[in-house]
C-alpha positions in Angstrom: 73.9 102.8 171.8 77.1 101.0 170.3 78.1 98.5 168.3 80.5 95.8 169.9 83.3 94.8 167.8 85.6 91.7 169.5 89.1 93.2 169.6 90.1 90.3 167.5 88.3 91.8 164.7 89.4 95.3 164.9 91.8 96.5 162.5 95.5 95.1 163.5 97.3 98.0 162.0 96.3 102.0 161.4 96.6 102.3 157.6 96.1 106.2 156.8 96.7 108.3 153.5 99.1 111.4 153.8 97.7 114.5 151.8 100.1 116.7 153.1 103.4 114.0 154.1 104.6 113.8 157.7 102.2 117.0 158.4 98.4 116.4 157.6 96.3 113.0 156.9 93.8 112.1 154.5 90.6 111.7 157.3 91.8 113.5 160.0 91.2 116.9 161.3 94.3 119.5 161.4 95.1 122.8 163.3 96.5 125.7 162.5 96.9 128.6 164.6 98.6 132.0 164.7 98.3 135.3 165.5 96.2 137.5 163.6 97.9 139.0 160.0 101.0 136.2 160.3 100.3 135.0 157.5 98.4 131.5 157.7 95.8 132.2 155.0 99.1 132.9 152.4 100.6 129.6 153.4 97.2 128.1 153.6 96.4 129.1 149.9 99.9 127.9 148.8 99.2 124.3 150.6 95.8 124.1 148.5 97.5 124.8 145.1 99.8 122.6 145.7 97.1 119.8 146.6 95.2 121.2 143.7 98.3 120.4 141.4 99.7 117.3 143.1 103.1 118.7 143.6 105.3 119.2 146.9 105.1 121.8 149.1 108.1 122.7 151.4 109.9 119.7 150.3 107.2 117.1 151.5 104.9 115.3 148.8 101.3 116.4 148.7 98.4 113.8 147.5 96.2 115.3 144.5 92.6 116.2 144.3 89.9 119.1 145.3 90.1 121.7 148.0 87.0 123.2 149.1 88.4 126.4 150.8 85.0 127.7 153.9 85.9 131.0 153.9 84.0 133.2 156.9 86.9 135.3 158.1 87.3 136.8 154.6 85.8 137.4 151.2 86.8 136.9 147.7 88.3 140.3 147.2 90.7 139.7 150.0 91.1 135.8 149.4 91.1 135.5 145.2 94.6 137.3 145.0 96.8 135.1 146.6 95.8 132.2 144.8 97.2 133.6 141.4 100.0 134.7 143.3 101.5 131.9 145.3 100.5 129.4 141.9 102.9 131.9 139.9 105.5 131.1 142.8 104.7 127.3 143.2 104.7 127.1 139.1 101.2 126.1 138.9 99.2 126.8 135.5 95.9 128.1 135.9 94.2 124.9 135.5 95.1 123.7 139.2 93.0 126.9 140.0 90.5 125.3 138.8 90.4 122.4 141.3 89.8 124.6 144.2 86.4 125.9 145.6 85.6 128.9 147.4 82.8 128.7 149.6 81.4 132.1 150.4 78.4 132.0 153.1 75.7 133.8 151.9 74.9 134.8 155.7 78.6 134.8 157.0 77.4 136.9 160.4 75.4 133.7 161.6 78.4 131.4 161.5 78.3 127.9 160.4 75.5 126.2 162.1 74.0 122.6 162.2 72.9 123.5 158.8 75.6 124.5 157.4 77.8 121.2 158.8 75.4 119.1 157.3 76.0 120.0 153.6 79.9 120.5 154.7 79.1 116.7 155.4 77.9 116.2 152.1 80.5 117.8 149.9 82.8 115.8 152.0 81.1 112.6 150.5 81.8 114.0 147.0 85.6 113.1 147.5 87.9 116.5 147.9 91.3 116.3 149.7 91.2 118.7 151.3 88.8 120.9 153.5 89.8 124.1 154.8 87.7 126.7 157.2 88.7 130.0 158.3 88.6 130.2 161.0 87.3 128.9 164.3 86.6 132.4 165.8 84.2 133.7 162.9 82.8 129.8 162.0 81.6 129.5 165.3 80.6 132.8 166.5 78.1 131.3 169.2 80.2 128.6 170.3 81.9 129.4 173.6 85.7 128.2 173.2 86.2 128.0 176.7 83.7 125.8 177.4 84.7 121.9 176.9 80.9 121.0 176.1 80.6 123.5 173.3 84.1 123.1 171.7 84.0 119.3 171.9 80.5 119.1 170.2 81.6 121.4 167.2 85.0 119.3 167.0 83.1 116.1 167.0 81.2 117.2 164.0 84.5 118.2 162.3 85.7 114.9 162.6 82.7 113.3 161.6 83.5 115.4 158.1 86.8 114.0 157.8 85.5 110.9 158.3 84.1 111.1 154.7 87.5 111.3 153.4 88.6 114.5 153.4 91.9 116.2 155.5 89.8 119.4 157.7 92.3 121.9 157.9 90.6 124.3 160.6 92.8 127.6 161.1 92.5 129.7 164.5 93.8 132.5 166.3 96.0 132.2 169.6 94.8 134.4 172.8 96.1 137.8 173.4 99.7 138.3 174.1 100.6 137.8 178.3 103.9 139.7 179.1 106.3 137.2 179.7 105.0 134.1 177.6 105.6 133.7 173.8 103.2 132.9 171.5 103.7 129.2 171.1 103.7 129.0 174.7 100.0 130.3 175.0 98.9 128.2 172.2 95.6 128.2 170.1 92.7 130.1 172.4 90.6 128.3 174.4 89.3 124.9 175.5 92.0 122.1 175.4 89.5 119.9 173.6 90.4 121.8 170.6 93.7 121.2 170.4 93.0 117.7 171.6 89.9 116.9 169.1 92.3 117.3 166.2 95.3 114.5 165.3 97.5 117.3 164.3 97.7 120.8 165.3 100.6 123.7 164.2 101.1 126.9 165.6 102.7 129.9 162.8 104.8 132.8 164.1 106.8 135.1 162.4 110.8 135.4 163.2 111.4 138.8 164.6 113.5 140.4 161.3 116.1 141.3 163.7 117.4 137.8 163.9 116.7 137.1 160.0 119.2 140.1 158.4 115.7 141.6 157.5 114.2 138.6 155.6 110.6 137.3 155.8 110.8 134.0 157.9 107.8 132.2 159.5 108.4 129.7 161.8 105.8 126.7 162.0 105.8 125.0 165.3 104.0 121.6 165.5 102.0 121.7 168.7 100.9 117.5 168.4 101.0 114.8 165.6 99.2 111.8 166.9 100.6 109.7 163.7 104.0 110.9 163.0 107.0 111.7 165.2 106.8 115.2 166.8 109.3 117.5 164.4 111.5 120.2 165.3 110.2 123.7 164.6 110.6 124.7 160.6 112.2 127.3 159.4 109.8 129.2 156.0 110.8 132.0 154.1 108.6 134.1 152.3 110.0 136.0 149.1 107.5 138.2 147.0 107.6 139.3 144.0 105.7 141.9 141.9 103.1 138.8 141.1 104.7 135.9 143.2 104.5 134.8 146.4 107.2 131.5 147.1 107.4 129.4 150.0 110.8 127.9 150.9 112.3 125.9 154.0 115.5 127.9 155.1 117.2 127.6 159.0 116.3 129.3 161.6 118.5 131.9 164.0 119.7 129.8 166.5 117.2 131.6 169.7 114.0 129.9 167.7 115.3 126.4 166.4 114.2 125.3 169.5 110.9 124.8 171.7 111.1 126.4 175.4 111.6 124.4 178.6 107.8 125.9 179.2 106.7 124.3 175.7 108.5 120.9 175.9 107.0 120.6 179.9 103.2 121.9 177.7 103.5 119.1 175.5 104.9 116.6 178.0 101.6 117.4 179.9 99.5 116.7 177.1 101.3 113.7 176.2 100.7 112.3 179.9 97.0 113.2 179.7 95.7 111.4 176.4 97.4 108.1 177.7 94.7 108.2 180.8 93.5 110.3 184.1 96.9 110.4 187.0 96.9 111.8 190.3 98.5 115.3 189.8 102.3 114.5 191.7 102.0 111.0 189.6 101.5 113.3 186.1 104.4 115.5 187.1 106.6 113.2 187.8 106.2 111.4 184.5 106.5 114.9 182.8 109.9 115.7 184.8 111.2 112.5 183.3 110.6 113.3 179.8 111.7 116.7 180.0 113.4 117.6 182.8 111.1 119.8 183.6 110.8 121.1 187.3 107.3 121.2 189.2 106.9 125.1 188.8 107.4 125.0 185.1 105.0 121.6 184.9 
């Protein structure tokens, strides 16, 4: 059932590609959640142009090649405009256009099914970048996602993709609003082996206008980032234009630059976890140390 390696002849250092720097690796899978009509699938399309034209996106290089774009929450009517659009605001010709793929299931009610992953499989053995399906909720209609079996099998397979070479971008929805909790505090819905199946996982809000003087600012939260320091959250600004749609890094109002007390203690947590099973007043403790967090909160 395994092959047995001697740790003397395992790899002494992780070597790793960036296709997106700091934010997204070449082989790995990647997360990206939000609420529903935030706005992920603009900034989605504007990431894959710019990987389709080998330029930087929101001040951080991008690596060059093919997207594939799995599209089952959409179709082409709703999809196909933005890419003209945020290529006018990124500067892009139409020949990066021509780069990127859009897969349209032919039976998008069924989901994407053993099948289905197996071809995936084998496109990602044809070399592209970058992978992206939207989303989890409509991919995987018959997957339960609060059930750790079914969420960590489907996961499995989606690293087994990026293995081939590819970065998986896999975009999600969070859970419905609870009075009282933001967001970013809820996280993406269901099983924590999502979130803990991929190496880097984001979470996109929109700044309430009334803090931004009326301008169009996302915030982009990174939720985990197993191979580069944890960032603080990033201010984006969307401006549009009669047939542009740009991207740009600008601050944010002072009430969002930072993650809660609730979030820091979330991601303490999940920090404690990965490094092995505790005793529950052991993992707490460790958590209050790294963020000052009190047992309540924890």
């Amino acid at each position: 059932m395994f092959r047995v390696i001697p740790a003397h002849q395992l790899p002494p250092r992780l070597e790793f590609s960036w296709l997106w720097a700091w934010m997204v690796a070449q082989g790995t899978m990647a997360l990206l959640g939000g609420p529903g009509g935030v706005g992920q699938s603009h900034l989605v399309a504007a990431l894959e142009v710019a990987v389709a034209a080998g330029m930087p996106f929101l001040e951080r290089e991008v690596a060059q090649g093919e997207v594939l774009h799995v599209d089952y929450d959409t179709d082409p009517r709703l999809q196909g405009p933005w890419y003209p659009k945020v290529a006018a605001g990124l500067g892009v010709d139409g020949e990066a256009l021509g780069r990127i793929r859009y897969l349209e299931p032919q039976e998008a009610t069924k989901g994407l099914g053993e099948e289905g992953l197996k071809a995936l499989l084998e496109m990602a053995r044809q070399g592209p970048a970058l992978i992206v399906i939207d989303s989890w909720s409509a991919a995987f209609p018959f997957v339960d996602s609060r059930r750790s079996d079914h969420v960590a099998e489907v996961m499995s397979y989606l690293k087994e993709i990026a293995k081939a070479g590819p970065a998986v971008l896999l975009l999600d929805h969070t859970p419905k609003p609870v009075q009282g909790l933001t967001a970013l505090e809820r996280g993406v819905a269901g099983s924590f082996y999502k979130l803990a199946g991929a190496r880097s996982a984001f979470l996109l809000t929109r700044v309430p206008p009334k803090l931004t003087g009326g301008r169009d600012v996302l915030k982009l939260d990174a939720l985990k980032n197993n191979l580069a320091p944890l960032m603080d959250p990033l201010g984006i600004e969307r401006v549009w234009g009669p047939d542009t749609l740009e991207f740009a890094l600008t601050d944010l109002p002072e009430e969002e630059a930072r993650p809660s007390k609730l979030e820091q203690a979330k991601r303490a947590v999940l920090e404690v976890l990965e490094e092995g099973p505790k005793p529950r007043k052991e993992a707490i403790r460790l958590v209050a140390e790294r963020v000052n967090a009190g047992e309540r909160t924890t």
